[in-house]
KEMAR-882152 format. One record per residue (C-alpha): x, y, z; residue number from 1. Coordinates in Angstrom, 2 decimals. Layout:
<<X; Y; Z>; NUM>
...
! end
This chain:
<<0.00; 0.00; 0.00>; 1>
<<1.47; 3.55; -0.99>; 2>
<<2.03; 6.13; 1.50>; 3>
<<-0.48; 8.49; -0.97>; 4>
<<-2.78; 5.57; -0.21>; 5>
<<-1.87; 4.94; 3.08>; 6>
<<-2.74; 8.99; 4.13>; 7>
<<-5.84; 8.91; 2.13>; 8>
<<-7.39; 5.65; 4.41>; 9>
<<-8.89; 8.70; 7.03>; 10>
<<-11.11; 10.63; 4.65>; 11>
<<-12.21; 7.94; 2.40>; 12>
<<-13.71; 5.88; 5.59>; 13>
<<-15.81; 8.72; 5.91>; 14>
<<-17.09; 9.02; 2.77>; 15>
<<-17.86; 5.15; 2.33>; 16>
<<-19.45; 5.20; 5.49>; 17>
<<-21.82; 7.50; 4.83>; 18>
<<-22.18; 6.31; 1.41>; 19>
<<-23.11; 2.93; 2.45>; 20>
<<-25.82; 4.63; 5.51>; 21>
<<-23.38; 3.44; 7.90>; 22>
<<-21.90; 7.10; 9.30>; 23>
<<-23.00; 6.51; 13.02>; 24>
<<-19.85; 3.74; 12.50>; 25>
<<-17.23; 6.32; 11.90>; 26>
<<-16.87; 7.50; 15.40>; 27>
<<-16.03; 3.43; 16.36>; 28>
<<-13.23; 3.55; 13.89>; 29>
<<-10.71; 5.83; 15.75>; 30>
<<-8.15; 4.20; 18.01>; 31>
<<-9.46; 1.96; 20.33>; 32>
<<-9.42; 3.81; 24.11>; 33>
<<-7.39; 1.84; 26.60>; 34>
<<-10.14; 1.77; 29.08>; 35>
<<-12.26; -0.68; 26.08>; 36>
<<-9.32; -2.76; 24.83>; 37>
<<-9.25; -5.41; 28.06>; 38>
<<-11.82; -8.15; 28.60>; 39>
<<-15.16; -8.92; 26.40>; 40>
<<-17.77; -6.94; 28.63>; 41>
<<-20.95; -7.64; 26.81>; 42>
<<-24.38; -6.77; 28.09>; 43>
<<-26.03; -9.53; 30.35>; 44>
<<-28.97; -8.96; 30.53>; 45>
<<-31.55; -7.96; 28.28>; 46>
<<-32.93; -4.08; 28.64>; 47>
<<-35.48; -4.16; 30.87>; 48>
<<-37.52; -0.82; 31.18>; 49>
<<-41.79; -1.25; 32.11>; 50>
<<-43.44; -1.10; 29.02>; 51>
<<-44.57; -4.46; 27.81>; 52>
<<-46.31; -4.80; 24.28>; 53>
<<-47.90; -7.35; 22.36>; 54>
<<-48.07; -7.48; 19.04>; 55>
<<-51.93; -9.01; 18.93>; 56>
<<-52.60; -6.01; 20.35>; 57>
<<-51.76; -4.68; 16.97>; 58>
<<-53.19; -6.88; 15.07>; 59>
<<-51.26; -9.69; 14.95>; 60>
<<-52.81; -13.25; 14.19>; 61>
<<-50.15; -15.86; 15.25>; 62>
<<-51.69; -18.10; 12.78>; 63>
<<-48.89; -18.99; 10.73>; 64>
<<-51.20; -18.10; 7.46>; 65>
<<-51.55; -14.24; 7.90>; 66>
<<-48.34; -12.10; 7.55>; 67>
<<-47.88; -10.45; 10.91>; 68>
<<-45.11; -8.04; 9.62>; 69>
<<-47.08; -5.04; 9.71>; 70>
<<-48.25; -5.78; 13.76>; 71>
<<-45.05; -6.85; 14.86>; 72>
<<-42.75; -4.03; 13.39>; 73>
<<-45.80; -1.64; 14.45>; 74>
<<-44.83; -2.88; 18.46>; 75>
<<-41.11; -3.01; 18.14>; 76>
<<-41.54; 0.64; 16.35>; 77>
<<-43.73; 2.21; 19.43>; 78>
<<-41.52; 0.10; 22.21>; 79>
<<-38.55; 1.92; 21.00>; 80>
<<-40.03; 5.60; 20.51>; 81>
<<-41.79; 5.15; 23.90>; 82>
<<-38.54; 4.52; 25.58>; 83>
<<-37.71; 0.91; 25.72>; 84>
<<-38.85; -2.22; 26.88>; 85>
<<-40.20; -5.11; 25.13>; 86>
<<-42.19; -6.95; 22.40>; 87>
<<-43.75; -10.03; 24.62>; 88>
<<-44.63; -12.54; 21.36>; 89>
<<-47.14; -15.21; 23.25>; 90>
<<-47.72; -18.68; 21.47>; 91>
<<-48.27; -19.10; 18.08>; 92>
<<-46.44; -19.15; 14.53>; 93>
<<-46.20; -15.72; 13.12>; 94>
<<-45.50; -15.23; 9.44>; 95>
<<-43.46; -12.38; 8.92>; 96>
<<-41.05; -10.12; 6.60>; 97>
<<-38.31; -8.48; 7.57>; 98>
<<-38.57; -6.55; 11.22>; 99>
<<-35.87; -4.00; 12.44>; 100>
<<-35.50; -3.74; 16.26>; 101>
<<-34.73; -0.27; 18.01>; 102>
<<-32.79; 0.99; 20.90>; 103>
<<-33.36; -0.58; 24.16>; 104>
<<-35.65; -3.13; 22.94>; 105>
<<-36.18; -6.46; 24.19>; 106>
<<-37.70; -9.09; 21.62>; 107>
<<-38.91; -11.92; 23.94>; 108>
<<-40.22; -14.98; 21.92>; 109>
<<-42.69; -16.59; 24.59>; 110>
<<-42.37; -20.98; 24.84>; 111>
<<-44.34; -21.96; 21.23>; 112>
<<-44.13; -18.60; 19.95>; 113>
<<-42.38; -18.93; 16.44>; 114>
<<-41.08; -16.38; 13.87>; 115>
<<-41.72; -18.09; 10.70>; 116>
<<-39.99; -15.82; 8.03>; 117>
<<-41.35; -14.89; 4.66>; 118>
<<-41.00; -16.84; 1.62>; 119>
<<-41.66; -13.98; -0.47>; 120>
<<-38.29; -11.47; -1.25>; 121>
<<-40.10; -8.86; -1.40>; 122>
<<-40.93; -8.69; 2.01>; 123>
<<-36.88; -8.01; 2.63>; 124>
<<-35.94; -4.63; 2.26>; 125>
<<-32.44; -3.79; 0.23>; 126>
<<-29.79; -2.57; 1.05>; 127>
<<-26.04; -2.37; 1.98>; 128>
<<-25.35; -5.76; 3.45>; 129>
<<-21.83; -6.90; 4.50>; 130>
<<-20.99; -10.12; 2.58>; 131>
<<-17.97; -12.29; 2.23>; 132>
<<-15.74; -9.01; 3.47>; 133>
<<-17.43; -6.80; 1.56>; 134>
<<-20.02; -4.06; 1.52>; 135>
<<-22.91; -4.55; -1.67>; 136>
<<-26.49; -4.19; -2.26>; 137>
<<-28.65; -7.62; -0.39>; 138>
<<-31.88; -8.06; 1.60>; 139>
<<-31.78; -7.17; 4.92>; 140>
<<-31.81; -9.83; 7.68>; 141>
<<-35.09; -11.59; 9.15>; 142>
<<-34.62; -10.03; 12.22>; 143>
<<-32.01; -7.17; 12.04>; 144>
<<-30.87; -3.62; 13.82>; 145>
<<-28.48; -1.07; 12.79>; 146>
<<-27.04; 2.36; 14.79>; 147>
<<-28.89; 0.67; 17.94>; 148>
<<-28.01; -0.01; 21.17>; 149>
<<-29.01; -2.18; 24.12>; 150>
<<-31.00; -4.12; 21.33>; 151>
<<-31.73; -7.92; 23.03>; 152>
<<-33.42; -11.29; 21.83>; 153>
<<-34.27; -13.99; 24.14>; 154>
<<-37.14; -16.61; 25.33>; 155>
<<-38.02; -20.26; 24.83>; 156>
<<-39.34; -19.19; 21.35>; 157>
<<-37.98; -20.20; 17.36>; 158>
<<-36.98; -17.61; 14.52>; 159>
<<-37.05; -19.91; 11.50>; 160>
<<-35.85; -18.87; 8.03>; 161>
<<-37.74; -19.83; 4.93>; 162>
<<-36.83; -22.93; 3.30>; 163>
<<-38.55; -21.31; 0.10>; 164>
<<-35.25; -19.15; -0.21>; 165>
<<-32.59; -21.54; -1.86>; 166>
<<-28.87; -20.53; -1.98>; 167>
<<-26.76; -17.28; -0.70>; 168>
<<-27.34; -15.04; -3.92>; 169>
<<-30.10; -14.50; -6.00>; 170>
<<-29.25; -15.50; -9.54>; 171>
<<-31.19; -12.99; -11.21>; 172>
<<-30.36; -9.77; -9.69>; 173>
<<-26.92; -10.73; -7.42>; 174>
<<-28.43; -9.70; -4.41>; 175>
<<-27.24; -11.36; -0.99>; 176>
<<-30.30; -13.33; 0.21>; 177>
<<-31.64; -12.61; 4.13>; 178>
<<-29.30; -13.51; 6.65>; 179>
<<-31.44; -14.68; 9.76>; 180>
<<-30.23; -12.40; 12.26>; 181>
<<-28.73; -9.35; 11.33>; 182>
<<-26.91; -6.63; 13.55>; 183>
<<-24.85; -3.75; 11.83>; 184>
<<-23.38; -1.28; 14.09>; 185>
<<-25.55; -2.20; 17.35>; 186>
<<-23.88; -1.69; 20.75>; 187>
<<-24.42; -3.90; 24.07>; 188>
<<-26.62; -6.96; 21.73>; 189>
<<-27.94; -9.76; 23.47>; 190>
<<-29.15; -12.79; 21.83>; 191>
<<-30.30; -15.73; 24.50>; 192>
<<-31.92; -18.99; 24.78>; 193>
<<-33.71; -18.61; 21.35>; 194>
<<-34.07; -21.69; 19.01>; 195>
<<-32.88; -20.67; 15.28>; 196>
<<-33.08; -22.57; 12.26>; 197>
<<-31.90; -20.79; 8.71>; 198>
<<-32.00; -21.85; 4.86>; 199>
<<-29.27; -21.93; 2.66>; 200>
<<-27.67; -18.23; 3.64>; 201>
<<-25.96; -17.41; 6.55>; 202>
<<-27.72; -17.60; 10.46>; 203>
<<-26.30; -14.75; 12.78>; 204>
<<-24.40; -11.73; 11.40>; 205>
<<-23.10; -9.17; 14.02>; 206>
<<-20.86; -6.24; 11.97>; 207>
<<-19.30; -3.60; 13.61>; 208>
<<-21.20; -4.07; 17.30>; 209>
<<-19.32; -3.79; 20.62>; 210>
<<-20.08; -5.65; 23.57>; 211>
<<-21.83; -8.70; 22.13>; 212>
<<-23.35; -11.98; 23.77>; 213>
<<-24.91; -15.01; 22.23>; 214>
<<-25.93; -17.75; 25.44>; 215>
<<-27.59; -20.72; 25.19>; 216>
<<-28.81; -20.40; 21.58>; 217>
<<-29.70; -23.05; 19.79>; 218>
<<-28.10; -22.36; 15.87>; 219>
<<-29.35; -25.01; 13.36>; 220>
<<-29.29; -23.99; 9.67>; 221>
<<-27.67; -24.73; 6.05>; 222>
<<-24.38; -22.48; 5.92>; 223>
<<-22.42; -20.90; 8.89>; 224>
<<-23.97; -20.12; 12.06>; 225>
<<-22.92; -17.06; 14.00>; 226>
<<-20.45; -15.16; 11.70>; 227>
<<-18.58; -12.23; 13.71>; 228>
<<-17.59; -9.54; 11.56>; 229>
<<-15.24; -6.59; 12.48>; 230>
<<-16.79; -6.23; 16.08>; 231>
<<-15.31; -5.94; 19.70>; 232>
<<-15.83; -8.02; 22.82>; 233>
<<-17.93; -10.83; 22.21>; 234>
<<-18.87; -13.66; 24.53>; 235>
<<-20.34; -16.65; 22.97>; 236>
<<-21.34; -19.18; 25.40>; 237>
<<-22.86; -22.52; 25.84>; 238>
<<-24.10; -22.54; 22.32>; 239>
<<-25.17; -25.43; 20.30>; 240>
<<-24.57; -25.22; 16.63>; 241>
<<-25.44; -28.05; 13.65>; 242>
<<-24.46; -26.44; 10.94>; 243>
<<-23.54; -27.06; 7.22>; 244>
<<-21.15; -24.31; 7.07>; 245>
<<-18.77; -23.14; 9.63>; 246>
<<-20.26; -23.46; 13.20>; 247>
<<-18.57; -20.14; 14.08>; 248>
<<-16.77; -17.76; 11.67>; 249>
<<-14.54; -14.70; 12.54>; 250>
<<-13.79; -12.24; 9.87>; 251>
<<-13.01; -8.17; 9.37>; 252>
<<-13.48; -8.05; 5.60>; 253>
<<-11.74; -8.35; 2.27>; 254>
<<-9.00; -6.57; -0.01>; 255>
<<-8.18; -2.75; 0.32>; 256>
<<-12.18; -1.88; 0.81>; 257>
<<-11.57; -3.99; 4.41>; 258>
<<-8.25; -3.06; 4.80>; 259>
<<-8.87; 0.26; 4.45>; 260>
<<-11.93; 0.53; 6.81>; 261>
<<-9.04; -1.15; 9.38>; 262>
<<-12.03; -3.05; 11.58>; 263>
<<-10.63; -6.06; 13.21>; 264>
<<-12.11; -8.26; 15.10>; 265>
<<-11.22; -8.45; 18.34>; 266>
<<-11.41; -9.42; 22.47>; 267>
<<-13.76; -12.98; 21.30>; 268>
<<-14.27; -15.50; 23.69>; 269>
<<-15.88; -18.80; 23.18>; 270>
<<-17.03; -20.87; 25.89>; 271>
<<-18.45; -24.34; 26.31>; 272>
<<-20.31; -24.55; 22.96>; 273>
<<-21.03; -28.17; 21.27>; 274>
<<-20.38; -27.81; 17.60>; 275>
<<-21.17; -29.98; 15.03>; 276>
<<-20.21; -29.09; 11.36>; 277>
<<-21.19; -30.94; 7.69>; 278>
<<-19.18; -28.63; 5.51>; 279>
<<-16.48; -26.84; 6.66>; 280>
<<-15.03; -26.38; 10.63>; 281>
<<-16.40; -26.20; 13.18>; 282>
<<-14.14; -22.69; 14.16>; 283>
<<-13.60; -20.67; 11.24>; 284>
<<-10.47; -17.57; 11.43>; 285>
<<-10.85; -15.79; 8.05>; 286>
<<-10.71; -15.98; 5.16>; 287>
<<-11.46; -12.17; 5.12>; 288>
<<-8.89; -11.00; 7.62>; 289>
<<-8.34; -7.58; 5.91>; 290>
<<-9.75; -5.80; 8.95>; 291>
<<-7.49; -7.99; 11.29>; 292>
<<-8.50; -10.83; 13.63>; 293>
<<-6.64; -10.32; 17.40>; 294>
<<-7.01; -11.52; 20.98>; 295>
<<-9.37; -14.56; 20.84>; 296>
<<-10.05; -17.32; 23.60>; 297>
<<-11.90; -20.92; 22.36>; 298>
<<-12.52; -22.88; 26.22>; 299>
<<-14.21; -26.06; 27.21>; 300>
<<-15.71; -26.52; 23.85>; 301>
<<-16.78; -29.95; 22.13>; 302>
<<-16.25; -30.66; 18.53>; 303>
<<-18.50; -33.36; 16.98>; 304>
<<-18.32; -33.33; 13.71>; 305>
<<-16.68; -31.42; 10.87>; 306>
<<-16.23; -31.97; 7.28>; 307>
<<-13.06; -30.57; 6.91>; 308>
<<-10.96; -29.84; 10.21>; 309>
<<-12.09; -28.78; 13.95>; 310>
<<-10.24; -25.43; 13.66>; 311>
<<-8.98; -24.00; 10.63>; 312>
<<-7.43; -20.53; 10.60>; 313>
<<-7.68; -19.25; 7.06>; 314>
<<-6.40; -16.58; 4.96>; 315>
<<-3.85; -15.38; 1.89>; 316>
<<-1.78; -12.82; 0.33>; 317>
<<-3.94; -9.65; -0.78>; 318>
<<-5.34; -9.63; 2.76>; 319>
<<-3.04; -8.18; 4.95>; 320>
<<-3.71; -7.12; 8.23>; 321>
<<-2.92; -9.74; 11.26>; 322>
<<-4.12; -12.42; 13.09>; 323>
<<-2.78; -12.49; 16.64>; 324>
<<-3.26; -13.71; 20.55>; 325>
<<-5.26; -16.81; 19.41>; 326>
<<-5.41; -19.30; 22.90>; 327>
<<-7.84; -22.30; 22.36>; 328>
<<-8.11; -24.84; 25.53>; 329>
<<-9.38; -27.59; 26.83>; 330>
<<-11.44; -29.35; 23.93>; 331>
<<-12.76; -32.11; 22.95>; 332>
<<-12.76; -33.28; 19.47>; 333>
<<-14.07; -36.13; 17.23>; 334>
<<-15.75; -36.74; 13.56>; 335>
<<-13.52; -34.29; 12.34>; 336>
<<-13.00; -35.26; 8.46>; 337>
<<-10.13; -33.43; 7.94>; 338>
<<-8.29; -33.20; 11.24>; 339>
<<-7.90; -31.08; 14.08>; 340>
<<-6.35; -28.54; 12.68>; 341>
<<-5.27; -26.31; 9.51>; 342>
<<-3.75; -23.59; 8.88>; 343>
<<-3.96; -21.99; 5.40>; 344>
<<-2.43; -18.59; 4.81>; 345>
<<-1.74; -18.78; 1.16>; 346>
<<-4.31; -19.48; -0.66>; 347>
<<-7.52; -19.98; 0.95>; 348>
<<-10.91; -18.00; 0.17>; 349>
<<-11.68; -15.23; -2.92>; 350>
<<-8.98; -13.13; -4.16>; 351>
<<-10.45; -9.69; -3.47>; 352>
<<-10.96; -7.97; -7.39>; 353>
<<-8.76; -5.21; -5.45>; 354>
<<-6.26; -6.80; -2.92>; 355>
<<-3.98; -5.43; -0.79>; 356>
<<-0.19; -5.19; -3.03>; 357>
<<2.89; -6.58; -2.34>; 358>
<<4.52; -7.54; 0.95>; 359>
<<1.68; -5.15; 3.09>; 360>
<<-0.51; -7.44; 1.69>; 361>
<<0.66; -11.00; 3.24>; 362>
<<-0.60; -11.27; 6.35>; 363>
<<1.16; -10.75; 9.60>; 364>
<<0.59; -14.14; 12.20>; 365>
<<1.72; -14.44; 15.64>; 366>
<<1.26; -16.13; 19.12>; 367>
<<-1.07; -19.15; 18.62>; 368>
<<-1.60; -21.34; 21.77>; 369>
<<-3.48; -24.58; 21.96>; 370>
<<-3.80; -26.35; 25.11>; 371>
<<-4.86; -29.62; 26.42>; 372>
<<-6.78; -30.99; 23.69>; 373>
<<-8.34; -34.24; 23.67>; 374>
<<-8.26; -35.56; 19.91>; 375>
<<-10.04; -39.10; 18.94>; 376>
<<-9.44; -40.49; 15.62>; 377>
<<-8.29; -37.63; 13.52>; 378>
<<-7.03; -38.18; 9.94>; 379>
<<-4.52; -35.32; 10.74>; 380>
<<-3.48; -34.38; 13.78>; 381>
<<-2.10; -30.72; 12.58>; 382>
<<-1.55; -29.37; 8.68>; 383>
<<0.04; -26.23; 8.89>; 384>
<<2.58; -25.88; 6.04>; 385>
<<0.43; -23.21; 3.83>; 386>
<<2.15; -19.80; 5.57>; 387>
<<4.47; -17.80; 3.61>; 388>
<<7.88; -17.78; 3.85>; 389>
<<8.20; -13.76; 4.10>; 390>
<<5.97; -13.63; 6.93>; 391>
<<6.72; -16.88; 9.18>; 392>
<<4.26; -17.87; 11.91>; 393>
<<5.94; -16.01; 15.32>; 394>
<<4.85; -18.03; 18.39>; 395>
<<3.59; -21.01; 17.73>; 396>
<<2.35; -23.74; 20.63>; 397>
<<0.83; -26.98; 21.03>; 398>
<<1.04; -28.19; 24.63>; 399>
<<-0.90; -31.09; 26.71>; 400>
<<-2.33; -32.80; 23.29>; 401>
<<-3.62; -35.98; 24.07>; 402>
<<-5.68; -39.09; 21.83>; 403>
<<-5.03; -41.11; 18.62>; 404>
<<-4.70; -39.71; 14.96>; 405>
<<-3.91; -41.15; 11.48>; 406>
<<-0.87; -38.94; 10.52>; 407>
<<1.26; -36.73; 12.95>; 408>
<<1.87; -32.87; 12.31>; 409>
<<3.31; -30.79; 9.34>; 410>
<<4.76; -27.16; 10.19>; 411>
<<6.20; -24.97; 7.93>; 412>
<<7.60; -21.35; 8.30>; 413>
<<7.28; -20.73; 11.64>; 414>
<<9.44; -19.81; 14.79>; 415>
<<9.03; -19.37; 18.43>; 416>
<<7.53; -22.86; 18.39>; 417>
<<7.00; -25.18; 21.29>; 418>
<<5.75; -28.58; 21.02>; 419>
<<5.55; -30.15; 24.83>; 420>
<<3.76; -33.09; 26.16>; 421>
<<2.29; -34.16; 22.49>; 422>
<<0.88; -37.53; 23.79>; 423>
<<-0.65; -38.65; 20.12>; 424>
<<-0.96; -41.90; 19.02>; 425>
<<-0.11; -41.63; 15.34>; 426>
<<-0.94; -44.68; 12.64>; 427>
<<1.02; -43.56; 9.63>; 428>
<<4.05; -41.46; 8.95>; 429>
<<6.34; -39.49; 11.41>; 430>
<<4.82; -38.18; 13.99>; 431>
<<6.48; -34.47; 13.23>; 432>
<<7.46; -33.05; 9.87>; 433>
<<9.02; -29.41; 9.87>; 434>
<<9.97; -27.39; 7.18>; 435>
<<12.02; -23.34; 8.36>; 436>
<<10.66; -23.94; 11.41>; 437>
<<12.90; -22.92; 15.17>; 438>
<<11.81; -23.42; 18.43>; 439>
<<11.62; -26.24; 21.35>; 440>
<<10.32; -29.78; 21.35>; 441>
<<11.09; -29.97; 17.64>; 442>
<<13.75; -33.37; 18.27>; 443>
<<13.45; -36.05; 15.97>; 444>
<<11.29; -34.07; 13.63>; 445>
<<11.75; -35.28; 9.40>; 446>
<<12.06; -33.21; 6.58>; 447>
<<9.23; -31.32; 4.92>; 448>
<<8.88; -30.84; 1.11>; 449>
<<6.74; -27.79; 1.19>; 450>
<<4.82; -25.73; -1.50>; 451>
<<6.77; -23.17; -4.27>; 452>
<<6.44; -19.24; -3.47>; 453>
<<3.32; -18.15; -4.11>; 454>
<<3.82; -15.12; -6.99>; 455>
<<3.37; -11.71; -5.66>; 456>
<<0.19; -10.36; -5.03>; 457>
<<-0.11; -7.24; -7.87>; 458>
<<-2.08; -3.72; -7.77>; 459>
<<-4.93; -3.35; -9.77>; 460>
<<-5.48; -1.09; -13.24>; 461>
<<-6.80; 1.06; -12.48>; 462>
<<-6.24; 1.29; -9.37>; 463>
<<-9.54; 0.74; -6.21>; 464>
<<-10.90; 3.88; -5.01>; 465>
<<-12.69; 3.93; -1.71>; 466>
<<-16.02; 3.29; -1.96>; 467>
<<-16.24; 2.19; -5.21>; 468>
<<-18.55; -1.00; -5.85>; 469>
<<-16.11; -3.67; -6.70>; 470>
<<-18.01; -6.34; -8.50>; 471>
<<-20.81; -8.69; -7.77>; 472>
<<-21.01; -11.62; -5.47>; 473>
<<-20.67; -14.70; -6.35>; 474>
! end
């Protein structure tokens, strides 16, 4: 990235935030105050101010035939106006469109009370929507809230996406189909206790919200499940996720349109979740790093199933940015197709149409800790071999890793390592393979044939201009 580009970053995040209706954002963007960079300190507790509404009292039918949009967005409208509280939904399935939540607004789903989403498009409003690390035109979420704050889900109750929408994009038109739930620029969100189930497109979608908590939800759906993007202290906690896609997902955007809106996500921490994955992992890091991904905690979680491997931390020249101070402890994990874990920094995900040039655009990776793991029957214990060679791994540990795999682990371009107390039944193969690697606990490792230099990532001609459109999804 030129220095012309470099000084330009300031006053083009301006005017693409206000372009794309997101200028309330622009004040989150300056440096982070040291008082907010320590521990995830999400809300709690749901906003809980007297007024109580119910929708029926609106007109609402709860009869799963009559489309309730009009009577539920009517009470989440006058419970936000009127100074907070909440939308009480009692029993019954209510057939909606798209409803934005307010400030200090509590959406509690009653036991039987169901939010049976619209098969119908039209009932989704467009615009802006953040997808795959990147800001386009899309239907807004089932439930979604944007320049909020204290905004809070929670009950015994289901939100259910159509299974009438098929796929992530419409074909016709290119627009990003309705994410589930859908929270841009929301600060202190709660979502608790609430059964979800999506289609084909993405579940939960948090993008630049602060102080974040998802407990006890129940995420079932056909791609990933709770995707964080470019937000700050998060606490996700004794979750259960059966997903097709990525059980969890961490990303900050893509190419210089992320890189230059310099979001990361940071301060996550994941505690005793069960995940359970038929695609992809069941923890996701990246692709779209371009914001930055730092300072993340995975504890006491249970891995299932997943397709490909239990963790994979993801990402590849024309990125840049970081990923940093990622600890992940005590877990258990089984089914996983793949193996444990993979990390891919060369090559995985989209090349952005407008990437970040040159060395600035390989991304910086440092201090990964993983601690007393439990694995059972993996077909790879670790593959970690994809990192470039300009930008080696710094810090690297596995320590306390305990259970039986197929083949032992690969590491390539990395220092700072330590390998202690790797207790791993292995079937086939050495046990260790290293390839520029330094550190400790690296004795009686073999040789590593590893992968050619990736060719340098180029600028584009002409070159990206903040907050130009940069293509359609795909």
């Amino acid at each position: 990235m030129t220095k012309a580009m470099t000084g330009s970053i300031t006053s083009n995040r301006r005017a693409f935030l206000s372009a794309a209706g997101l200028g309330a954002v622009g004040a989150g963007l300056a440096p982070i105050a040291a008082a907010e960079a320590g521990t995830p300190k999400p809300v709690d507790k749901p906003p809980r101010n007297a007024l109580r509404l119910d929708p029926r009292d609106f007109g609402a039918k709860g009869d799963g035939a009559t489309k309730d949009t009009a009577a539920l967005q009517t009470a989440l409208d006058r419970c936000a106006v009127l100074g907070g509280g909440e939308v009480v939904v009692s029993a019954g399935a209510y057939l909606t469109g798209a409803l934005r939540m307010g400030s200090n607004t509590t959406l509690l789903l009653e036991d039987g009370a169901t939010l049976q989403g619209s098969p119908d498009l039209a009932d989704y409003p467009v615009t802006q929507v953040r997808w795959e690390g990147r800001w386009t035109p899309g239907y807004v979420g089932l439930v979604w809230a944007q320049g909020a704050h204290d905004v809070a889900i929670t009950g015994k109750g289901k939100i259910l996406g159509s299974k009438a929408i098929p796929g992530r994009i419409e074909k016709a038109t290119g627009l990003r189909h309705p994410a589930l739930l859908e929270f841009v620029d929301v600060q202190r969100l709660s979502v608790t206790e609430v059964h979800t189930e999506q289609n084909d497109m993405w579940s939960i979608h948090p993008v630049y919200c602060d102080d974040v908590l998802f407990r006890g939800v129940i995420v079932k759906g056909g791609a990933d499940g709770i995707d964080v993007d470019s937000c700050r202290r998060v606490v996700i906690d004794r979750c259960d996720f059966d997903t097709v896609d990525d059980c969890i997902s961490l990303k900050s955007g893509r190419g210089l349109e992320g890189a230059m809106i310099d979001r990361p996500t940071e301060d996550v921490t994941i505690t005793d979740c069960v995940f359970r994955d038929h695609r992809w992992a069941c923890i996701g890091i990246g692709s779209e790093t371009s914001g930055g991904i730092r300072k993340v905690l995975v504890e006491r979680c249970k891995c299932l199933a997943a397709y490909t491997f239990a963790i994979y931390i993801k990402s590849r020249p024309g990125r840049g940015a970081f990923i940093e101070d990622i600890a992940m402890r005590d877990l258990e994990v089984s089914g996983a197709g793949g193996g444990f874990l993979r990390l891919n920094l060369l090559d995985s995900g989209k090349q952005d149409p407008f990437p970040v040039a040159g060395l600035e655009g390989i991304p910086t990776v440092r201090n990964f800790t993983f601690e007393r793991i439990q694995v059972r029957d993996a077909p790879v214990l670790v593959e970690a071999v994809n990192i470039h060679p300009d930008k080696p791994l710094d810090g690297f540990t596995l320590k306390d890793i305990t259970g039986s795999a197929g083949r032992g682990m690969s590491l390539a371009n990395m220092r700072n390592v330590t390998l202690k107390n790797i207790d791993v039944v292995v079937a086939e193969g050495p046990k260790l393979a290293i390839s520029n690697v330094t550190g400790r606990g690296l004795a009686g490792a073999v040789s590593l044939n590893t992968a050619a230099r990736p060719a340098p990532v180029q600028a584009t001609e002409p070159p990206y201009r903040f907050g130009m459109t940069s293509g359609r999804p795909v």
